[in-house]
VMD Tcl script that builds the backbone (N, CA, C; Angstrom):
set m [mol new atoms 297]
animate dup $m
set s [atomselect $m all]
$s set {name element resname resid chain x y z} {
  {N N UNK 1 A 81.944 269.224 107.627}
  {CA C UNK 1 A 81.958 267.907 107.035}
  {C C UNK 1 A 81.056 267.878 105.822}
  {N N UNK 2 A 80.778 267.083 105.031}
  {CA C UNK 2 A 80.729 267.131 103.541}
  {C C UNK 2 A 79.044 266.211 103.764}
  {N N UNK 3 A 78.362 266.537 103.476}
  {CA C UNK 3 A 77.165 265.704 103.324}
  {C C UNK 3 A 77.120 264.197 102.634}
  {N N UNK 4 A 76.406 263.284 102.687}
  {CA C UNK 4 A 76.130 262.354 102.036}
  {C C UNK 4 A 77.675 261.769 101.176}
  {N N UNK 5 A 78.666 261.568 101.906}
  {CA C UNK 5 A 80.070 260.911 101.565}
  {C C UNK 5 A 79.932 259.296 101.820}
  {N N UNK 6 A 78.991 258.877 102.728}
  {CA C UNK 6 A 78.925 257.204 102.976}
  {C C UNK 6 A 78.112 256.916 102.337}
  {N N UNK 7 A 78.009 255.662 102.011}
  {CA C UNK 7 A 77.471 254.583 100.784}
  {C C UNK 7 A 76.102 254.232 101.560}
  {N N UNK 8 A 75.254 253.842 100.704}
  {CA C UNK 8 A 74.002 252.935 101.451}
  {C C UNK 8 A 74.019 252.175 102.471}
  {N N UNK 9 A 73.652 251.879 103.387}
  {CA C UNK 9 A 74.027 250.547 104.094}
  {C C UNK 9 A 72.655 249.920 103.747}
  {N N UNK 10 A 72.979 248.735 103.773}
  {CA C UNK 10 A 71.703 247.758 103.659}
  {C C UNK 10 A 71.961 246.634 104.885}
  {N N UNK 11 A 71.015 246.276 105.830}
  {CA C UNK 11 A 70.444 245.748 106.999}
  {C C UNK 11 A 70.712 244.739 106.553}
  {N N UNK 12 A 69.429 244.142 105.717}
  {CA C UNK 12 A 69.131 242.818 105.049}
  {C C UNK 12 A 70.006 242.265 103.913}
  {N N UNK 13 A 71.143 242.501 103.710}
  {CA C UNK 13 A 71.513 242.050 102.294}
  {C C UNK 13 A 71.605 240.602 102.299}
  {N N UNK 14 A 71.148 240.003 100.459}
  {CA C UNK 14 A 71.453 238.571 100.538}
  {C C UNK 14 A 72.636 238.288 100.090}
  {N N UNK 15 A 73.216 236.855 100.494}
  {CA C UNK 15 A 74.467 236.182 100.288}
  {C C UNK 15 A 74.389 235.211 99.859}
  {N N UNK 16 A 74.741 234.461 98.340}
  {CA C UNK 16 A 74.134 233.806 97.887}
  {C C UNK 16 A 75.669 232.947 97.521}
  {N N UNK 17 A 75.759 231.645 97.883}
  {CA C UNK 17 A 77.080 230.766 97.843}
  {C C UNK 17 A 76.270 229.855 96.510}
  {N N UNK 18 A 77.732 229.290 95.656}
  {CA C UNK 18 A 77.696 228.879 95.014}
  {C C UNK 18 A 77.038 227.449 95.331}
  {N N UNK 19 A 77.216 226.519 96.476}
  {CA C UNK 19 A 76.494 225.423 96.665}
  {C C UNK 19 A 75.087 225.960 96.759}
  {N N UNK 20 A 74.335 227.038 96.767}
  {CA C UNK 20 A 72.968 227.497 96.547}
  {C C UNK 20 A 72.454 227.894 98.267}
  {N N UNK 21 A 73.478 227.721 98.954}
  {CA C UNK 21 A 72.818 228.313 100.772}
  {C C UNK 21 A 72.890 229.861 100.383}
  {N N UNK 22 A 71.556 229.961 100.992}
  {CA C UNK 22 A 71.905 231.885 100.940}
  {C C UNK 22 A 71.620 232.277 102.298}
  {N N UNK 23 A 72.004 233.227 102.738}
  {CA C UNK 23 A 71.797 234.108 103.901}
  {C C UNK 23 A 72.090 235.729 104.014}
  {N N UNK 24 A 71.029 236.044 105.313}
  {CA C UNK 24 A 71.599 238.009 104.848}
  {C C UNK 24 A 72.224 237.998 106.306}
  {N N UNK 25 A 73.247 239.076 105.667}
  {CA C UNK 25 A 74.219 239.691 106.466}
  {C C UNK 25 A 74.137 241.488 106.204}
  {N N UNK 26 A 74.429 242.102 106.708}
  {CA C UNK 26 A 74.635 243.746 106.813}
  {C C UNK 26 A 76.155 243.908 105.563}
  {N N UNK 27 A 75.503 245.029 104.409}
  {CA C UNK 27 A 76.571 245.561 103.951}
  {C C UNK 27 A 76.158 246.465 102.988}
  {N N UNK 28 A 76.866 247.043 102.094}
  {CA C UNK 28 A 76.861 248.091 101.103}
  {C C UNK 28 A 76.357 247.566 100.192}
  {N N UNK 29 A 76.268 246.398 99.611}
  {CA C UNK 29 A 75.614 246.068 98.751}
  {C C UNK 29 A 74.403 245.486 98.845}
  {N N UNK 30 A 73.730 245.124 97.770}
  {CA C UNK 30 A 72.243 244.476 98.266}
  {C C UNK 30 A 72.325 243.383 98.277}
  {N N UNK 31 A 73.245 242.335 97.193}
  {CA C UNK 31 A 73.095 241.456 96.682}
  {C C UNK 31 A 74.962 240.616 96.831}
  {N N UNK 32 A 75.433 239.506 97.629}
  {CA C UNK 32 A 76.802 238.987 97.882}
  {C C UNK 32 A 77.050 238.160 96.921}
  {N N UNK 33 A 77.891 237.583 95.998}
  {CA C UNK 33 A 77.892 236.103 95.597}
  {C C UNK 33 A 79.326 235.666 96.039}
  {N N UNK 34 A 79.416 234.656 97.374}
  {CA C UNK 34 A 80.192 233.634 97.524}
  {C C UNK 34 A 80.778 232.465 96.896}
  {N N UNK 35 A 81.883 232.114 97.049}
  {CA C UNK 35 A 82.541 230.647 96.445}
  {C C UNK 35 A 82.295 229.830 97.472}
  {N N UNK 36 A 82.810 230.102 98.736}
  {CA C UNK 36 A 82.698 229.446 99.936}
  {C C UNK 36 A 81.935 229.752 100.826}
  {N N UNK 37 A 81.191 229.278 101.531}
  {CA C UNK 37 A 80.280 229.789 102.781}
  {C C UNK 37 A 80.317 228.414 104.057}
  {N N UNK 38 A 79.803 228.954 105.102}
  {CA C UNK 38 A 80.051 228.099 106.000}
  {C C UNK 38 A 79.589 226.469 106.198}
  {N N UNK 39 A 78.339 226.274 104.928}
  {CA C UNK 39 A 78.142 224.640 104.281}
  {C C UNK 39 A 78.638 223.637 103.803}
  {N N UNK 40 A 79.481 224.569 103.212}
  {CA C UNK 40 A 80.491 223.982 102.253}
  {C C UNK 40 A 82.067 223.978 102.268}
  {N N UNK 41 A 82.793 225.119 103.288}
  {CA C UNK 41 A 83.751 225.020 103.785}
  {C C UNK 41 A 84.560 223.797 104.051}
  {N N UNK 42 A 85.969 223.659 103.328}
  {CA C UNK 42 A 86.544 222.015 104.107}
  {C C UNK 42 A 86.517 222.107 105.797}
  {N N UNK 43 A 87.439 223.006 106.038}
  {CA C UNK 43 A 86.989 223.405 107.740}
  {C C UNK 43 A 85.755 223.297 107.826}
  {N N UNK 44 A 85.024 223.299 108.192}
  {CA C UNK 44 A 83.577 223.021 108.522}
  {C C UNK 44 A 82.981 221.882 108.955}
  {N N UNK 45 A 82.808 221.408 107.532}
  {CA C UNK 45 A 82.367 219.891 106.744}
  {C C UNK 45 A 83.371 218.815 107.444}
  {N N UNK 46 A 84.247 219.138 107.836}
  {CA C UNK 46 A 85.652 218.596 107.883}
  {C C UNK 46 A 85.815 216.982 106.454}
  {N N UNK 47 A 85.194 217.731 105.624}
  {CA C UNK 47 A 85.791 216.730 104.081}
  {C C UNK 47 A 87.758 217.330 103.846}
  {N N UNK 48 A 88.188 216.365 103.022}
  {CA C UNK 48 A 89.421 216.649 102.639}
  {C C UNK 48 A 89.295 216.541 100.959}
  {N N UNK 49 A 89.552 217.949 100.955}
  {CA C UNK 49 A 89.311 218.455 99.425}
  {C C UNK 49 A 90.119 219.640 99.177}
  {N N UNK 50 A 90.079 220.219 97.978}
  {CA C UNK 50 A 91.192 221.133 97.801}
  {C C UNK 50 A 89.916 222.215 97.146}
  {N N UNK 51 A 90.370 223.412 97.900}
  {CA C UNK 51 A 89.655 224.789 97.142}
  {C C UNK 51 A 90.708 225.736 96.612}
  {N N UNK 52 A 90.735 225.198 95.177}
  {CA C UNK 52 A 91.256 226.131 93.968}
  {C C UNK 52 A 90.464 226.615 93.033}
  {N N UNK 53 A 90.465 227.923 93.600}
  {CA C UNK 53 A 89.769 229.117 92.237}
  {C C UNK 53 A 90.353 229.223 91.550}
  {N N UNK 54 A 91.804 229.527 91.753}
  {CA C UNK 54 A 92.828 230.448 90.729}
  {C C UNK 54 A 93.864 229.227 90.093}
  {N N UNK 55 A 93.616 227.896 90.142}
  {CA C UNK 55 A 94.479 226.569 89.584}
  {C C UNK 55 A 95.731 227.281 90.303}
  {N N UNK 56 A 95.899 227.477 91.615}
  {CA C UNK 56 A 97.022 227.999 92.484}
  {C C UNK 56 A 98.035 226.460 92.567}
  {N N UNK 57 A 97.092 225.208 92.666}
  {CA C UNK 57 A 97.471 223.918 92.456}
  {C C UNK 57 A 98.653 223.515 91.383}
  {N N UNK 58 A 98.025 223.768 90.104}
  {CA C UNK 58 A 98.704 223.076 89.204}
  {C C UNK 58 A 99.745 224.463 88.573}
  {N N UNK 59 A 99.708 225.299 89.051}
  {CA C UNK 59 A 101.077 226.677 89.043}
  {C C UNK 59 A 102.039 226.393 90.100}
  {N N UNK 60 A 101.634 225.502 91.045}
  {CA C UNK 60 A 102.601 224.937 92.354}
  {C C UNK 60 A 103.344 224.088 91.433}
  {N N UNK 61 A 102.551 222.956 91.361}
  {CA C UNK 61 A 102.984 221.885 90.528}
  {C C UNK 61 A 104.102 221.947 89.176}
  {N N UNK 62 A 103.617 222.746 88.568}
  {CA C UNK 62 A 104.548 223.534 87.398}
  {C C UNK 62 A 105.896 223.698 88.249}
  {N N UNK 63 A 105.857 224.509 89.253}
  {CA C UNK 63 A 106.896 225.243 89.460}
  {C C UNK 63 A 108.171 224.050 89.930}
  {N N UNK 64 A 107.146 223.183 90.465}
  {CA C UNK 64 A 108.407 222.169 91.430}
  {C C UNK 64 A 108.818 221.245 90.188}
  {N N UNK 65 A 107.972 220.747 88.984}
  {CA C UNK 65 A 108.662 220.275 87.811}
  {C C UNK 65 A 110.334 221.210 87.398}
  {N N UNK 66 A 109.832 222.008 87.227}
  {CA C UNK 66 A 110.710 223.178 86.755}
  {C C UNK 66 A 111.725 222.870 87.726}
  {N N UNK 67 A 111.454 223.026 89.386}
  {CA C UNK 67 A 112.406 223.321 90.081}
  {C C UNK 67 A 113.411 221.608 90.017}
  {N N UNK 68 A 112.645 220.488 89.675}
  {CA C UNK 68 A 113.654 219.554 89.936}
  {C C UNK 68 A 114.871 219.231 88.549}
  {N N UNK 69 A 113.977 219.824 87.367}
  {CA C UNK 69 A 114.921 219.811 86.254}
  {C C UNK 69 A 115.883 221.014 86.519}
  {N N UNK 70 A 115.835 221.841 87.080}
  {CA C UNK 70 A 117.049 222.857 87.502}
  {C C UNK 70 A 117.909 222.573 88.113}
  {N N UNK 71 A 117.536 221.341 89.787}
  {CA C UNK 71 A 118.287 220.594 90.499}
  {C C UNK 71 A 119.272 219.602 89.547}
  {N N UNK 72 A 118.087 218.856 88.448}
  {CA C UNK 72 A 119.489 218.179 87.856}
  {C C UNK 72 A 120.509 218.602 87.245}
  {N N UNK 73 A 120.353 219.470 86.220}
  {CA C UNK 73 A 121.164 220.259 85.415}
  {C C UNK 73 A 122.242 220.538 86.248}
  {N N UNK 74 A 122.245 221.121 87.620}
  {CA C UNK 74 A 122.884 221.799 88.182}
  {C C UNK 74 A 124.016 221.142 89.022}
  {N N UNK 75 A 123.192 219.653 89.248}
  {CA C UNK 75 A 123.962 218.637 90.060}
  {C C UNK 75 A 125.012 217.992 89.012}
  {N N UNK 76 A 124.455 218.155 87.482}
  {CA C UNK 76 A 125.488 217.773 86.476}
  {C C UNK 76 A 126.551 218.612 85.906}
  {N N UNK 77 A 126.344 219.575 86.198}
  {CA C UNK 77 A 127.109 220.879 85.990}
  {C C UNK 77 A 128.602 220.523 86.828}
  {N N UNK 78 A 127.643 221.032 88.327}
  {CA C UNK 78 A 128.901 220.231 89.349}
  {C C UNK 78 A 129.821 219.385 89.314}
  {N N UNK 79 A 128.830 218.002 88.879}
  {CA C UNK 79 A 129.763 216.898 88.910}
  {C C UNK 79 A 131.028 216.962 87.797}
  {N N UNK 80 A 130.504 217.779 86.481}
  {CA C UNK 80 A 131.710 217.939 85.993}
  {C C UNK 80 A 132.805 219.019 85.793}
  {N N UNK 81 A 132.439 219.734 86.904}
  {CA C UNK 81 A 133.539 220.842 87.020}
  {C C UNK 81 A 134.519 220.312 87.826}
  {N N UNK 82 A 133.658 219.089 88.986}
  {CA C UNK 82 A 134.507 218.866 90.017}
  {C C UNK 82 A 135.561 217.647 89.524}
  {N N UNK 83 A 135.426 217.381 87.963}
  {CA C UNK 83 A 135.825 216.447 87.253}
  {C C UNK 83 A 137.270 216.932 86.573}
  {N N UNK 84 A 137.152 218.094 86.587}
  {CA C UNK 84 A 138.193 219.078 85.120}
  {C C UNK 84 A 139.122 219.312 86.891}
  {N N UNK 85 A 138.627 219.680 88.003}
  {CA C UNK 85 A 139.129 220.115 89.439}
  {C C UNK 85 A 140.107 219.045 89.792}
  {N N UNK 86 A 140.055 218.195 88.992}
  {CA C UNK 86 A 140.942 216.323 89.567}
  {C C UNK 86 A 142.227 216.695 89.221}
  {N N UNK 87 A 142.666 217.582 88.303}
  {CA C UNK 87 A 144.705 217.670 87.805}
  {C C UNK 87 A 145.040 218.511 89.247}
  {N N UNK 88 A 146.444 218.177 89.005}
  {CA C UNK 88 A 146.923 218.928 90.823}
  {C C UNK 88 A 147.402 220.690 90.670}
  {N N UNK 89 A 147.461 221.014 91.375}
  {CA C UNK 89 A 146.634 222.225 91.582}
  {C C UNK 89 A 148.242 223.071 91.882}
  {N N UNK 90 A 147.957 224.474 91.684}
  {CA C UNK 90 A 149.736 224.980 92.298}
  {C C UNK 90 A 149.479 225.458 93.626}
  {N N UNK 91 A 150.212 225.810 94.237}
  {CA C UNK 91 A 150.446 226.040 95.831}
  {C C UNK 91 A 149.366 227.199 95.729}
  {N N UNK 92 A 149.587 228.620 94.820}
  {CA C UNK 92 A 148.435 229.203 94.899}
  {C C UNK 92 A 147.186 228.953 94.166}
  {N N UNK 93 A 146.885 228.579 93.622}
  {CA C UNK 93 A 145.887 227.863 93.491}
  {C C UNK 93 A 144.616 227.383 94.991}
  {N N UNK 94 A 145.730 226.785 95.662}
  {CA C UNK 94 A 144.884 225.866 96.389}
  {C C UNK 94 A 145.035 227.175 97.728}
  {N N UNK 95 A 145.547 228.090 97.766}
  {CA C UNK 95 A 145.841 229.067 98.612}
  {C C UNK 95 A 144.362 229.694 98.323}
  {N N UNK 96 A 144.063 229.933 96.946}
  {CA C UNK 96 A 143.490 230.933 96.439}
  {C C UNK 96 A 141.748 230.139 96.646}
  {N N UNK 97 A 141.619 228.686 96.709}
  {CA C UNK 97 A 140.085 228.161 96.770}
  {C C UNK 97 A 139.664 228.136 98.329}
  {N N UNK 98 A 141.024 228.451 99.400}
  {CA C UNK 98 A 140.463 228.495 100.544}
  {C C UNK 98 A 139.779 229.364 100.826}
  {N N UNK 99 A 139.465 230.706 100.262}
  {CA C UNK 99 A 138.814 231.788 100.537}
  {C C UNK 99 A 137.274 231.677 100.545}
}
mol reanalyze $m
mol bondsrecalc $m
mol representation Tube
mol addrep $m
């Protein structure tokens, strides 16, 4: 086996959350910096709040704009194909939409 392949461990390391609670926990590094920790957690706290780092929120939001202008387009599309679909149809024809 190969000598000295594992990292430091450190006992004491600190963990330092952005609301300013710090605490040590065991790890490879010396020094943690948290977004969330167990002070400030909505689970926790039980507050009702939203934790977005990454604006995961307003890329949701985007998407369902997007998605309802696609719904309309699409529902208008329909309505007028099913419009041009109104002249009568030949025997195969209507043989041929049962499929």
């Amino acid at each position: 086996m190969k000598a000295q392949v594992h990292p430091h461990f450190f006992e004491n390391a600190q963990t330092v959350c952005v609301c300013g609670n710090k605490f040590t926990v065991s790890s490879t590094s010396e020094t943690l910096h948290v977004e969330l920790c167990h002070k400030c957690h909505p689970f926790y706290t039980g507050e009702q709040r939203f934790v977005d780092s990454a604006s995961r929120i307003q890329k949701f939001e985007a998407k369902q704009q997007i998605a309802t202008k696609y719904k309309v387009t699409k529902k208008q599309k329909i309505d007028e194909k099913s419009k041009k679909d109104e002249s009568p149809k030949t025997l195969r024809e209507m043989l041929m939409g049962l499929k």
